[in-house]
C-alpha positions as CSV (number, residue, x, y, z in Angstrom):
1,X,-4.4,-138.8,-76.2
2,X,-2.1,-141.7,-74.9
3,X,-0.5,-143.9,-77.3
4,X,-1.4,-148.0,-76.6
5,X,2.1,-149.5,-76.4
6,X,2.7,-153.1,-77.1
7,X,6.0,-155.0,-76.7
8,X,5.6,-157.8,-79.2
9,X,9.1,-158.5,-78.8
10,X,10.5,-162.2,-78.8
11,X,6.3,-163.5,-79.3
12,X,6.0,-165.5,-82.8
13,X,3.5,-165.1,-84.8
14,X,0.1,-164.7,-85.0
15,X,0.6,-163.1,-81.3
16,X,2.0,-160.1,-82.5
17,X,-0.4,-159.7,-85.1
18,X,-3.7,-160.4,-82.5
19,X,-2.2,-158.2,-80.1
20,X,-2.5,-154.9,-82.6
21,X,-6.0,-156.4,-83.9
22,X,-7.4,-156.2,-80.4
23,X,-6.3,-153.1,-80.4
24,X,-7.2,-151.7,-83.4
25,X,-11.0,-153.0,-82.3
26,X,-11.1,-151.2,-79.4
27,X,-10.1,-148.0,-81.2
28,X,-6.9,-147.5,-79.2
29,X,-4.5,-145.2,-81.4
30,X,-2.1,-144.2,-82.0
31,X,-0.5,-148.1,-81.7
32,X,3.2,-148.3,-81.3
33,X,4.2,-151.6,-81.7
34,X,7.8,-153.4,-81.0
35,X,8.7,-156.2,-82.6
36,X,12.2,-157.8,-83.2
37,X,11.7,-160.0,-86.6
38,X,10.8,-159.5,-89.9
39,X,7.5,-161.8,-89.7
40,X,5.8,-159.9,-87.3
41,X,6.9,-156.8,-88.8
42,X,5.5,-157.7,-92.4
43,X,2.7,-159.3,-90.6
44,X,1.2,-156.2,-89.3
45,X,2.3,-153.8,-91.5
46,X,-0.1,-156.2,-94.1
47,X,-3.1,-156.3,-91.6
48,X,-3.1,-152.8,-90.6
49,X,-3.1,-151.4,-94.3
50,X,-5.9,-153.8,-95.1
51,X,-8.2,-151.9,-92.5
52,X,-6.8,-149.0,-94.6
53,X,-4.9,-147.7,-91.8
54,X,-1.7,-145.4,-91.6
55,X,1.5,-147.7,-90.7
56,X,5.3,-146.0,-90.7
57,X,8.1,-147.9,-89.3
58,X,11.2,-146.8,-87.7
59,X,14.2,-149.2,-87.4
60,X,16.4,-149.4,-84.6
61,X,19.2,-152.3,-84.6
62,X,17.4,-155.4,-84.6
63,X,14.1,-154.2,-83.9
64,X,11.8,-152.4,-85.3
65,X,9.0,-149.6,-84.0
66,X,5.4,-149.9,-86.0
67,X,3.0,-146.7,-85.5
68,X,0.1,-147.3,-86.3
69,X,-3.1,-144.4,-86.6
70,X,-6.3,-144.5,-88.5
């Protein structure tokens, strides 16, 4: 199964955030998620573990690489 990308990247939020939640209604994992601030980062980590989904995140300079599977 293909992963569903999203470059979140530079967007403030709630984009980021309504980006993986369209997502996560259409079923579409694993997500991988890039994001570049702390917000967004928090942001999702918080939604997707309130649909009781798994979320691990992998730091890489300034940005930071959200999986997301249910």
């Amino acid at each position: 199964m293909a992963e569903n990308r999203i470059d979140a990247r530079g967007l403030s939020c709630p984009q980021p955030v309504l980006l993986v939640a369209n997502a996560v209604l259409k079923n579409e994992f694993p997500i991988v998620v890039l994001v570049d601030g702390m917000t967004a980062e928090e942001n999702i980590r918080r939604y997707a573990e309130s649909k009781n989904l798994k979320v691990s995140i992998n730091h890489h300079d300034d940005e930071a690489e959200i999986t997301i599977a249910n």
